[in-house]
C-alpha positions in Angstrom: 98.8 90.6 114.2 102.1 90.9 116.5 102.7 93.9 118.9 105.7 93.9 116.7 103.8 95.0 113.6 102.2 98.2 116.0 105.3 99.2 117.0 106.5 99.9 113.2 102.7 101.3 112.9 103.3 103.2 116.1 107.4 103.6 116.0 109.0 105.0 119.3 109.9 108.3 117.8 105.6 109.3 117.0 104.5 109.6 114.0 101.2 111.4 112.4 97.8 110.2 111.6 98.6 110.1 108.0 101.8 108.5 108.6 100.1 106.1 110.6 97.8 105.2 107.6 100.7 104.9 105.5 102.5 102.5 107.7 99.3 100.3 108.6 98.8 100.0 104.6 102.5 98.1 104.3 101.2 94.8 104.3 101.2 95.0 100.5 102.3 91.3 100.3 98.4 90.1 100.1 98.6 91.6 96.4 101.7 90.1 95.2 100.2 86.8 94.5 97.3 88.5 92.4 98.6 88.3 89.2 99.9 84.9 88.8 96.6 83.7 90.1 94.5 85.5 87.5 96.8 84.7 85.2 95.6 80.6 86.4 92.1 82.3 86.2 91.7 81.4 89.5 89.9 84.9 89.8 87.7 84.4 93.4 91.0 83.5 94.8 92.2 86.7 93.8 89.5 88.5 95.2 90.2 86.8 98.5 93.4 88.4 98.3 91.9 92.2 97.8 89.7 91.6 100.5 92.1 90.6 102.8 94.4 93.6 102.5 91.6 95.6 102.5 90.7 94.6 105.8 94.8 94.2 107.1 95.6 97.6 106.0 92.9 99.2 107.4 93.4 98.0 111.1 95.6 97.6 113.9 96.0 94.8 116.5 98.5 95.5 119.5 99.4 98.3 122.2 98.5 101.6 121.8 101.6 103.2 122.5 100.4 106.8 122.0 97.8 108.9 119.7 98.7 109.9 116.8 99.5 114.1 115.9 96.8 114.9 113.4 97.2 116.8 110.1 96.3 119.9 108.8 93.8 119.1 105.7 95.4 118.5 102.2 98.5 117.1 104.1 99.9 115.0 101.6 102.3 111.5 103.0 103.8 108.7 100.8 106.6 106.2 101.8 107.1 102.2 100.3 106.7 99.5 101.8 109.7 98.0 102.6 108.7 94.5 101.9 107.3 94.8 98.9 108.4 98.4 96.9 104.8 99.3 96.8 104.5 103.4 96.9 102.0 103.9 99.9 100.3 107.4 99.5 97.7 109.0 101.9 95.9 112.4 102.1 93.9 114.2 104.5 91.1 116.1 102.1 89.0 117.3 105.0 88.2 117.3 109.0 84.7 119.1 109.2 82.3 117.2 109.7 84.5 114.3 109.6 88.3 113.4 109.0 88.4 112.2 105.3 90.9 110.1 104.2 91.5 109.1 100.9 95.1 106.8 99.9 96.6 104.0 97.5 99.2 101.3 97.2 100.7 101.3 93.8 102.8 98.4 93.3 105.3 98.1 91.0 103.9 95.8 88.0 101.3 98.5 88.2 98.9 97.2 90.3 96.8 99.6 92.2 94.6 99.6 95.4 93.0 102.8 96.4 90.2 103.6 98.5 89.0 106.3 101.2 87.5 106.2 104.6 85.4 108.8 106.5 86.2 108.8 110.5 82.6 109.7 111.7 83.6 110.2 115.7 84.3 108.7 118.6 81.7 106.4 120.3 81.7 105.5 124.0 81.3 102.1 125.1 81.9 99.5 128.1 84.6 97.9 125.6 86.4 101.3 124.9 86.2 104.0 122.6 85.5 103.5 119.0 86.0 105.1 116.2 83.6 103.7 113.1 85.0 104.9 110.0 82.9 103.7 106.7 85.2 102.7 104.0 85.3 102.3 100.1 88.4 100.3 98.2 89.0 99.9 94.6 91.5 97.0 93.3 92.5 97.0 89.4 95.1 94.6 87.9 94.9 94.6 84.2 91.5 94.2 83.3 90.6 92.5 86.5 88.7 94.9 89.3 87.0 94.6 92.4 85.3 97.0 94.7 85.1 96.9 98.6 82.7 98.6 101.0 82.3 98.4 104.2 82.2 99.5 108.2 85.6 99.2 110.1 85.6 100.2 113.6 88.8 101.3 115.4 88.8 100.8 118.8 90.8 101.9 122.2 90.6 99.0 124.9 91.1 101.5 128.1 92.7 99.1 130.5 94.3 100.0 134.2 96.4 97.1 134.4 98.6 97.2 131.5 98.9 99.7 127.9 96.0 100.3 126.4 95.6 98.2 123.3 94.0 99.0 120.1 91.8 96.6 117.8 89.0 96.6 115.4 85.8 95.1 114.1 83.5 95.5 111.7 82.7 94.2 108.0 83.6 94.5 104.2 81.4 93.2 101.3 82.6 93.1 97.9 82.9 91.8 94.0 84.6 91.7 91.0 84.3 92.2 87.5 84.7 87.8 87.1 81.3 87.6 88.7 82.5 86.9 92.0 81.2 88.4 95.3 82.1 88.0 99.2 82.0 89.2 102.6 83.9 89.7 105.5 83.9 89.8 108.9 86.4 90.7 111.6 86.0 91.1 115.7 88.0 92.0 118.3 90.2 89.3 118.6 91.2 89.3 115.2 89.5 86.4 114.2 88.8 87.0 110.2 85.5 85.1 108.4 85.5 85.2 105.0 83.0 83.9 102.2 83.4 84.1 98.3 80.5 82.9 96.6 78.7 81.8 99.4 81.6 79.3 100.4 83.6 79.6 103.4 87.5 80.6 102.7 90.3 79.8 105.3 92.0 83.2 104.8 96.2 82.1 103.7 98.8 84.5 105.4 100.3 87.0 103.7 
């Protein structure tokens, strides 16, 4: 991902935590393809797709040009993506013990991804500051529907030469109701590994 695609997440004039969510989910293009592959039955290709948003919209690759202002719980923010016209919603339910985020991307043939993730804390390391946040996502197109868990790590790369920059790493598995299943991996560079059905898959872009 581009320090371009940060600064939108992050946009000069701040934004909120939930806002941030929101923007860091528009990369809704993964699910356009969905339906005309299942419509080929090519179902595990499909699934690729889910699990690759799922892991897209749920991290951030670039400079971290500020923190985010946090919400009050049951704050409530929705906004489309621009790219695609998919209604991005995401609400704060709680932030004792933990900030709990649930949110969805509806697009419009009526396709929906939802999910939730539970920010834990803030861990302390010689890499930076991380903040693990388990994570649950739910994909339904027509009959077809997958489910996604996982670990994602945020994580604030303290540097004094330079922004600090903020990345992730961590893991998703998941399946489908076609009898597919997968995994994925992602580090601090970016670099995505992804398996459906025990065979590697050379993620597409968006």
């Amino acid at each position: 991902m581009s320090d371009a695609i940060t600064r939108y997440e992050l946009p000069p004039a701040g934004i909120t935590l939930l806002g941030y969510v929101v923007r860091r989910m528009h990369k809704t293009k993964w699910l356009t393809v969905i339906p005309s592959l299942l419509a080929e039955n090519k179902n595990s290709e499909a699934l690729a797709q889910v699990a690759m948003y799922a892991v897209t919209s749920s991290t951030s690759f670039g400079q971290a040009y500020y923190q985010p202002q946090f919400n009050s719980v049951g704050a409530e923010i929705s906004e489309t993506d621009p790219a695609t016209g998919a209604v991005v919603t995401a609400k704060l339910l709680s932030t004792s013990p933990h900030y709990f985020i649930t949110y969805s991307a509806a697009m419009p043939n009526g396709d929906i991804f939802s999910g939730n993730e539970e920010i834990t804390g803030t861990t302390v390391g010689l890499r930076g500051l991380g903040m693990p946040a388990p994570s649950k996502f739910n994909f339904t197109s027509g009959k077809y529907t997958a489910e996604l868990s996982g670990l994602l790590t945020s994580e604030l790369a303290l540097s004094f030469i330079g922004r600090t920059r903020i990345r992730a790493y961590g893991f998703l598995n998941f399946f489908d109701n076609a009898n597919n299943k997968g995994k994925l991996s992602i580090d601090r560079n970016g670099s995505i590994q992804l398996e459906i059905n025990d065979q590697k898959v050379e993620p597409q872009p968006a």
